[in-house]
N, C-alpha and C positions, 0 to 999 in steps of 0.2 A: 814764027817766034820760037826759039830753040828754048826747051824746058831745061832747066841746069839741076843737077840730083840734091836735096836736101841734108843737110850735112845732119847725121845720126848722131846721137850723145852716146858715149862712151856707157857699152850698159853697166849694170851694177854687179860689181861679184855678186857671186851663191851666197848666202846667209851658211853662217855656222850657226849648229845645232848647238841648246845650253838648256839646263834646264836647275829650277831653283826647288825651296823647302824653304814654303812658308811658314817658321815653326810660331803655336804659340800654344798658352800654357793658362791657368788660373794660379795666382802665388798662393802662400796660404789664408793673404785677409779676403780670396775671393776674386780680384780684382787681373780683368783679362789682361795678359802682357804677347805682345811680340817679341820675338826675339831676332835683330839683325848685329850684323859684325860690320868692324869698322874696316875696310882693307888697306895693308901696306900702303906706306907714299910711295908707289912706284908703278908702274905700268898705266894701263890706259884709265884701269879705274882705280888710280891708288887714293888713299884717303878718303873715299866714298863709302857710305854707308848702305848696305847690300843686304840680301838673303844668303844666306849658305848655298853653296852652288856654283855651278861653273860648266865648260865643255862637255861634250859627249863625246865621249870617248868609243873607241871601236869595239869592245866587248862589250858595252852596256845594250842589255837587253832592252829597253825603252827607255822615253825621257825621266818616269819615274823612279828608275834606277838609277841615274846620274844623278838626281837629285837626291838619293836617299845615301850615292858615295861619298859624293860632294860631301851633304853633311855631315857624316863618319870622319871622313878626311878632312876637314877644317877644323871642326869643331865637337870632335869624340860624340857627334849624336847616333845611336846604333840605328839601325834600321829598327829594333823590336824594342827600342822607347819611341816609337813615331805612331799615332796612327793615321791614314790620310783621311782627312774630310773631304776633299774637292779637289778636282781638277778644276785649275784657273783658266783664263782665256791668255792662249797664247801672246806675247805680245812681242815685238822686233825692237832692237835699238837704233837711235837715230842714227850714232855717227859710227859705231862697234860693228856693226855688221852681225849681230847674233838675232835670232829667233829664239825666244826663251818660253821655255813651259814652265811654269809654274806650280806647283801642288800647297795645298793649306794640309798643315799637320799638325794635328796637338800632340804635344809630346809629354812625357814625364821627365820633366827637366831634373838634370843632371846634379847633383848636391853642389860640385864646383865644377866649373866650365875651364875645358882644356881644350887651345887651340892650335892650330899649327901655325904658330910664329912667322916663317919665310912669308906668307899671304894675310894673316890676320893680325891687327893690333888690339880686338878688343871685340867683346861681345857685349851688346847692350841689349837690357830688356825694357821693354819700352813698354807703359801706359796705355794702351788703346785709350784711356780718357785724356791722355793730354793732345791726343791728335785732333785738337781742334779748330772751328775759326779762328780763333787768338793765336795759334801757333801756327797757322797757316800764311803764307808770305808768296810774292812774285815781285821778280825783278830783273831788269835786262842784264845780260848775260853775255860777252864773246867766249866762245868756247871753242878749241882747235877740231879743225876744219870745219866749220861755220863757216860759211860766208860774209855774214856779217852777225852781229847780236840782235838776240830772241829773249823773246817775256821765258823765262824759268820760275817756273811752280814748286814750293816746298813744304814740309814741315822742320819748322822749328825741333829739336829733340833737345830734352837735357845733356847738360855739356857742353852747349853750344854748338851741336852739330848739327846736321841741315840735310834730310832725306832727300832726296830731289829723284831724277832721270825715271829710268825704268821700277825700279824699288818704291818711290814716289806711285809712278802709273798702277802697280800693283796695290801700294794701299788705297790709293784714291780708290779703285773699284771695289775693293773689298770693304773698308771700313762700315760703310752701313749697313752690310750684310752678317758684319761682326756686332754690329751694335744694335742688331734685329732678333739678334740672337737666335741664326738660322742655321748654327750646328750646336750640339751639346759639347762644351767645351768645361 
């Protein structure tokens, strides 16, 4: 019986490096907020609701320095209004090809929020109390290059906007560690 060779799947590119800034803040009633941006309608993740963040760039000294230009460069956060509570658990995107590190930072948020326009439409601070099961939602989804449609997990946010993908994955792990009150924030 002549064995005939196994036809190999086409492997996966290398993962690009990215790394985010989890910013978040106490307002003045007290009350914990996130802060994410809305990005541009344009590119892979236009119109999505994100972290501040983006690429690694070839001068950045680690991921927590991409994240801490990122957020200078997006969103005027300086590096010395940041301070880092945590290294996040890295996580990969399904269909982007990136590996993103993540950092939780409380910041001393900015009196008004200046963005860079070409990428950002908007900075939202969000509630950590309204990320809840009432705001929480799933529902199938086609999404390019998908195969077919998958259950998508979200939060509801005011405005009508809808945290989802990796930004999603990020708060799903964090929020009850936010809500445990396991950094001085």
């Amino acid at each position: 019986m002549e064995l005939k060779p196994i036809r190999q799947a086409a492997p996966n590119p290398p993962l690009r490096d990215a790394a985010v800034l989890v910013p978040v803040f106490r307002d003045a009633a007290g009350e914990l907020r996130l802060v994410l941006v809305r990005r541009g309608n344009f590119g892979v993740h236009g119109g999505q609701l994100a972290f501040p963040g983006g690429k690694a760039d070839p001068t950045d000294a680690s991921p927590l320095h991409t994240a801490l230009r990122e957020a200078e460069e997006e969103v005027s956060l300086r590096p010395e209004q940041v301070t880092v509570l945590a290294t996040l658990p890295v996580l990969t995107t399904f269909t982007t090809g990136f590996r993103v590190a993540p950092f939780l930072g409380r910041i001393n948020r900015p009196t008004t929020w200046h963005w860079q326009t070409a990428e950002i439409d908007e900075v939202l601070e969000v509630p950590v109390r309204e990320l809840t099961a009432e705001n929480h939602a799933t529902e199938m989804r086609q999404l390019p290059g998908w195969p077919q449609p998958a259950e998508v997990s979200f939060y509801r946010v005011a405005g009508g906007h809808q945290l989802w993908g990796l930004s999603y994955r990020i708060v799903r792990g964090l929020l009850p560690r936010l809500q445990a009150g396991e950094w001085e924030i």
